[in-house]
N, C-alpha and C positions, 0 to 999 in steps of 0.2 A: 476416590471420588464416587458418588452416587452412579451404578451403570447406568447407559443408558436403557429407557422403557422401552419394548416392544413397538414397534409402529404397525399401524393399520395397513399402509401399502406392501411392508412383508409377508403380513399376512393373506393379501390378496394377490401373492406372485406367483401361489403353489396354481392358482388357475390361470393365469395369463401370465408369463415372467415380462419383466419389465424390458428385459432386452429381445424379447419378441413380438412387442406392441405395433398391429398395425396403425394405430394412428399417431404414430412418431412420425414427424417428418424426417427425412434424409436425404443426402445431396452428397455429392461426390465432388474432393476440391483436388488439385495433385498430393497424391500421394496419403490419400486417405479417405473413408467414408464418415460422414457425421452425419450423426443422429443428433436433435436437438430433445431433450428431455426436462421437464419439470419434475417435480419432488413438494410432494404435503409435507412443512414440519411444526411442529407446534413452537408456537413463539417462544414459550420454556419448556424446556425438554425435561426439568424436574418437576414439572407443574402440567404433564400433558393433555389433563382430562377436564382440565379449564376452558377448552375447546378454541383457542384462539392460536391460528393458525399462518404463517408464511410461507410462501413461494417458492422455491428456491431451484434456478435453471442450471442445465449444465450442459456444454457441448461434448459428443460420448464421440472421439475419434479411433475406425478402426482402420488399421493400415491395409489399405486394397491389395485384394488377393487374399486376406485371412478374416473376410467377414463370414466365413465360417468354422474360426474360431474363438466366439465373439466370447463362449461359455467357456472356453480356457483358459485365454490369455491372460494373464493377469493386467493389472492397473494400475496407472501413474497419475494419480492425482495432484496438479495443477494448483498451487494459492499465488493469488494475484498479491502484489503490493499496495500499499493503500497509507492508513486506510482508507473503505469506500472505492474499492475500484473495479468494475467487473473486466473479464477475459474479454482480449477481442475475438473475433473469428480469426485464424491466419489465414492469407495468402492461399497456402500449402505450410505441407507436414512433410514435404521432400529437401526439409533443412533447416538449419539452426538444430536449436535442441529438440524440436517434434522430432526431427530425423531421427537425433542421436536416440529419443528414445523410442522412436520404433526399432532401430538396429539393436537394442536393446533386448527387444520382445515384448513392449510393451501396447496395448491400447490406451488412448488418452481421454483423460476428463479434465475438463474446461469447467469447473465450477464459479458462476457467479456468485459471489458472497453475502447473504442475506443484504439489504438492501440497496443494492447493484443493478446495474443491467438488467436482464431480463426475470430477476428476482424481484421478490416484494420490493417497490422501492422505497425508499427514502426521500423526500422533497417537500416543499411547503403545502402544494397542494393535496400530497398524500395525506400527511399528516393531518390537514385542514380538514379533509373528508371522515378523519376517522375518530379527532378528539375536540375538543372546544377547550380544553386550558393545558396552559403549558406543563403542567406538574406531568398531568395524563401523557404527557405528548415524550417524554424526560423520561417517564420510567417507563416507554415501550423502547425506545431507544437504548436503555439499558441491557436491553439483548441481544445485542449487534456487536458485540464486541469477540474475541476469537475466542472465548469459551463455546459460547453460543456457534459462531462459524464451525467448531471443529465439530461438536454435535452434530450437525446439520452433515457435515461433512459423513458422520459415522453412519447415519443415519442412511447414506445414499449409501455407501460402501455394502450396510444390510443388504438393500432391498437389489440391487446388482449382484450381489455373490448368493444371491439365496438358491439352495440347492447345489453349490458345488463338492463334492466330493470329500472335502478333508478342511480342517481350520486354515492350514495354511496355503491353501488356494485358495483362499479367501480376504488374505492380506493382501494390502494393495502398499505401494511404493510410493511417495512423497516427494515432491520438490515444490521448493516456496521461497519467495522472492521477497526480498523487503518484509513486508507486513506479514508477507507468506510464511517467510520463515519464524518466527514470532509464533505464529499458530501451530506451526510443527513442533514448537520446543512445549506447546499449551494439549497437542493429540500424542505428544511424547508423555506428557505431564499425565493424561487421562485413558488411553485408548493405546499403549504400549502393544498390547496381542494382537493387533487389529496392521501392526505399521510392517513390512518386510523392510526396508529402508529407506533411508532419507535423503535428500539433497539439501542444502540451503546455499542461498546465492546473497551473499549484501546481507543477510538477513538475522546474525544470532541474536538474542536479544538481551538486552541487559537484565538481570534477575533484582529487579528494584522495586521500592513499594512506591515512587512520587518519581515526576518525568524530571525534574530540578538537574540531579546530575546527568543528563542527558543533554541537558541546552548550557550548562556550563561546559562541558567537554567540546560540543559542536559550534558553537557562537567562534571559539580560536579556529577552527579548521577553515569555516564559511568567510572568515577576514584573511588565511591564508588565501581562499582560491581568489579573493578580491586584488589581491596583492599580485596572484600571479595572470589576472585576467587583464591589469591595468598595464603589467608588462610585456603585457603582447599585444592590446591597442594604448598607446600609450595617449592619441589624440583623444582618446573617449573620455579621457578625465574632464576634459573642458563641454564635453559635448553633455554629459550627463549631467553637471553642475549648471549649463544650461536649460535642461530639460529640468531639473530639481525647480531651479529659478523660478520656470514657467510655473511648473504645479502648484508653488505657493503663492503666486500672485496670480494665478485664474483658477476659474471651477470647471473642471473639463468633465464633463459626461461622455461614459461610453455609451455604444450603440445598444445594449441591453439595457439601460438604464441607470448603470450602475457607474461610482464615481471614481476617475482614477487622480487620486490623493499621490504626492509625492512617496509616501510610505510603502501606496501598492505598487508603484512603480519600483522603487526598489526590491518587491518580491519576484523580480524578474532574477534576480539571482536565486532562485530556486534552481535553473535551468545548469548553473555552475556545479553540480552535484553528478551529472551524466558529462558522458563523451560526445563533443560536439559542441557543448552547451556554449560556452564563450562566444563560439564561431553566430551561435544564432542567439546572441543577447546583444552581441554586435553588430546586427545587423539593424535589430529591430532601433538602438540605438543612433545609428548613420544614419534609419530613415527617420527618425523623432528629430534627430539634429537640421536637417534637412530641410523638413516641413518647416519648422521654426525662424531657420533664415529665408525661408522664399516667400512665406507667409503669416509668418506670426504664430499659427496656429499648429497643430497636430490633425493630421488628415483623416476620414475615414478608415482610409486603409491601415494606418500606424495602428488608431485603436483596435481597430479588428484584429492586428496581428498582436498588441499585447493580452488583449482578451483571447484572443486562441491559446495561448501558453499559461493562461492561468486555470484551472480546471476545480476549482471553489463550488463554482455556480451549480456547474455539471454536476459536478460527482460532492456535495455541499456534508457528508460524513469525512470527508479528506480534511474540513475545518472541525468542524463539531464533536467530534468523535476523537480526533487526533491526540490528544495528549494524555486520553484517557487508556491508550490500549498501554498507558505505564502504570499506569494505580491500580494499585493492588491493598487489601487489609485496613478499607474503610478510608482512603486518603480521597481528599479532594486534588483534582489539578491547578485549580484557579490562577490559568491563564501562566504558565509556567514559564513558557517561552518571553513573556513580556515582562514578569519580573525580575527575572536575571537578566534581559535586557537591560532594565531599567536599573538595577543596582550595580550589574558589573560592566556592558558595553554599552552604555549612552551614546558614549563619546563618539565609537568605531561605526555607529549604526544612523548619526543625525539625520534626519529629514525635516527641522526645520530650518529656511533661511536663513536667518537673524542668528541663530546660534552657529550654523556654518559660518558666516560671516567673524564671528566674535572670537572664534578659535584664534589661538596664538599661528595655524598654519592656515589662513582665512583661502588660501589657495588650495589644499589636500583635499584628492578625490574622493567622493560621496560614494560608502561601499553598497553595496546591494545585499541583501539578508536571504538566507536560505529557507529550509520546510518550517520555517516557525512558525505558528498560528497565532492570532494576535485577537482582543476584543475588537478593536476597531473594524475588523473584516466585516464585523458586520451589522456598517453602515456602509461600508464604501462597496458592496457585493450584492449585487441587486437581489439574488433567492436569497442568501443568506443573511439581510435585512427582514427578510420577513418571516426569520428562523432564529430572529436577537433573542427572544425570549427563550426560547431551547439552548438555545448556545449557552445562555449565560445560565440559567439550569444546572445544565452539564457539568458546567467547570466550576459548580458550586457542591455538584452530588459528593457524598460521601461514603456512600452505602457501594463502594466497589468491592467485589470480593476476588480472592486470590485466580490466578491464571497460570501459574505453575506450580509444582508438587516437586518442591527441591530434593527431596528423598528421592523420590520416584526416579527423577532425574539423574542423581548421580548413581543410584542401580540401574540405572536404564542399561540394556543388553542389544536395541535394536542398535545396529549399525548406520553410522552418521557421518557423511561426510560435509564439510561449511566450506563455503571459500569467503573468506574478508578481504576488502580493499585498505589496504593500508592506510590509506587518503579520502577515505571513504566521507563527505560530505554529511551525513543521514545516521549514518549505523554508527555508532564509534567503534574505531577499529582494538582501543583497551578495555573499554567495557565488555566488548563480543568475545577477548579473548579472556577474562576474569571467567565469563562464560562458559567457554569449550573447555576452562579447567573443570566444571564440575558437572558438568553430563557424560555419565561413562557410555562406553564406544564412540569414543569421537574422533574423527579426526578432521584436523583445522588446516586449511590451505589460505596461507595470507601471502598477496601479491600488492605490487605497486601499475600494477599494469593496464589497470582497469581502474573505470571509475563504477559507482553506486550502479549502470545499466550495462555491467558487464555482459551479461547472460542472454541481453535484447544483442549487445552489441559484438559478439563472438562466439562460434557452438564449440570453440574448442572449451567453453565455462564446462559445461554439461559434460564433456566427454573425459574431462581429467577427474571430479567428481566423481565418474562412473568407476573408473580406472583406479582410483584412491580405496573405494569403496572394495573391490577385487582385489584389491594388496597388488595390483598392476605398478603400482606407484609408491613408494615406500621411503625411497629416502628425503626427509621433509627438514 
């Protein structure tokens, strides 16, 4: 692939290096020091002298006591899952996996993903301020995808190691989550001399040109965890066929303004894909049932709590963008997740009344549906109503180009370690491993033990990873 151009701010590190800027802010959290940092990148890194430019932030953590050696240490670059999702700040880096990888020896970066967080954003107002029709609006957005991220990525990787000593104190180390890891197999695909090694968590990616077999493989998994959610509340089948009931015979507005349609209540099974998830889809469920019998209605606080667990609004590239980080070689996605709905799980997936009603089992409970993105969102998603015309754009472009280099991949030489969840809700755990057959050095760690937020939800993910990675761990 085309290297990447020269950047302007490499060129201007030989007189102030970027990691000695006093006017970075920095703060001290346990067990690390962070700098907050921005980054110039041009919106197309092949197209750089067209002058049109994005943001792009990053949290630079150094483990306290060695922020002088900020020009050594090497780096562990951080991709968040998504897509559309920026890093939070942590707590501290005195656990989970920060720990494991300052024990490691490493410094951390927290990159926000082009339109994230404290990155250029993404939202209807941004948008609004910078195009007047949707086409304009469609193909800036077309650089948002993880080609463009890893760019961006490479790009900071430059302007941070400039002036060290040798190439390979210049390679920085990888771990990536979900979406993250997706982008590692796309800076594997592009920027190989650049990676010392990998991590991926949840995240190998299918090597596909259209998202279709994606939501056929996942639609079976998301009515398994339905299956094992109803057997462990087994009362919520009436409570939720209640709540169904209610959405189609009233029009409840949330407190953003946006509508909660029986459909998007069922997107509360999204939550079914992490550890914990039942326990808090259950909840929000008891209290929906609840309101209904004491008053008719669903309370303020219900909506607020289903709108907290939907994060559409917020982070609105997690809808828009979602089906596309599959197309590849000119495919459109048009709405992928809805058409294999619609041809092979109607049935599994009903949200309306009248046809639950009509089923031969007019009693069988109403499943909930996982990460699929759907047209309707947006109407019933109050920012992403006013992003329908971008949306439907999107899932009409055709002009996607490639995101991995399968040659490249299977000579790949950086050393890879993945971990899959067998029961993995999101990633398929057979497509991911079709996958780890054809990127060389790899190795695949597949457990039942974890679900999709292993990595949030145990730091032993990160430390056997490391450990795999060292031949510390070998019989697989």
């Amino acid at each position: 692939m085309t290297p990447l151009p020269p950047c302007e701010s490499a060129r201007q590190a030989a007189a102030v290096h970027e990691l000695d800027r006093a006017d970075v802010e920095s703060y001290t959290i346990p067990g690390g020091r962070v700098f907050e940092r921005f980054f110039d990148c041009p919106l197309d890194h092949l197209q750089p002298a067209d002058g049109r430019r994005v943001r792009v932030f990053a949290r630079h953590i150094v483990p306290l006591g060695k922020e002088s050696q900020v020009h050594t240490l090497p780096f562990l670059l951080y991709l968040q899952g998504g897509p559309g999702f920026e890093c939070a700040l942590p707590a501290s880096v005195a656990g989970g996996w920060h720990r494991t990888a300052i024990d490691e020896g490493y410094q951390i970066l927290l990159v926000d993903q082009r339109g994230t967080g404290l990155s250029s954003p993404i939202n209807a107002a941004s948008l609004d301020r910078q195009f007047t029709s949707a086409a304009d609006k469609v193909a800036y957005i077309s650089h948002f995808r993880a080609d463009s991220i890893v760019r961006d990525c490479e790009h900071i990787r430059r302007v941070l190691c400039e002036g060290r000593a040798s190439a390979e104190s210049c390679k920085i180390a990888l771990l990536g989550q979900s979406f993250g890891g997706f982008c590692i197999a796309t800076f594997l695909s592009m920027f190989p001399e650049s990676i010392s090694k990998a991590l991926i968590t949840g995240g190998v990616p299918p090597l596909i040109d259209s998202p279709d077999a994606v939501y056929v493989a996942t639609y079976p998994r998301v009515v398994a965890r339905n299956r094992q959610y109803y057997a462990k509340f087994p009362r919520d089948v009436a409570r939720v066929r209640a709540i169904i009931k209610h959405l189609n015979e009233t029009d409840v507005a949330l407190p953003d303004g946006g509508r909660l349609s029986p459909r998007r209540f069922q997107q509360l099974g999204l939550q079914f894909g992490f550890t914990g998830g039942f326990d808090a889809v259950h909840q929000i469920v008891l209290r929906a049932a609840s309101d209904l019998e004491g008053s008719g209605c669903l309370s303020t606080r219900t909506l607020a709590a289903i709108a907290a667990e939907q994060g559409f609004d917020t982070n609105p590239l997690y809808c828009i963008l979602h089906e596309q980080i599959y197309c590849q070689n000119g495919n459109a996605s048009q709405w992928s997740a809805h058409r294999v709905r619609e041809t092979h799980f109607r049935d599994e997936f009903e949200h309306d009344w009248s046809r639950i009603m009509a089923r031969s089992d007019s009693a069988a409970p109403v499943y909930f549906t996982g990460e699929m993105v759907y047209p309707w969102m947006l109407d019933d998603y109050a920012e992403l109503r006013r992003l329908k015309d971008v949306g439907m754009g999107l899932a009409e472009r055709t002009g996607w180009g490639s995101l991995y280099d399968t040659a490249a991949l299977q000579a790949n030489r950086v050393p890879v370690a993945a971990v899959s969840y067998y029961n993995d809700m999101f990633v398929d755990f057979r497509l991911s491993e079709q996958t780890a057959q054809r990127i060389g050095s790899f190795r695949q760690w597949v457990t039942n033990e974890f679900h999709h937020n292993g990595l949030r939800a145990s730091p032993r993910i990160a430390t056997y990873l490391f450990q795999l990675l060292r031949g510390d761990i070998t019989d697989l």
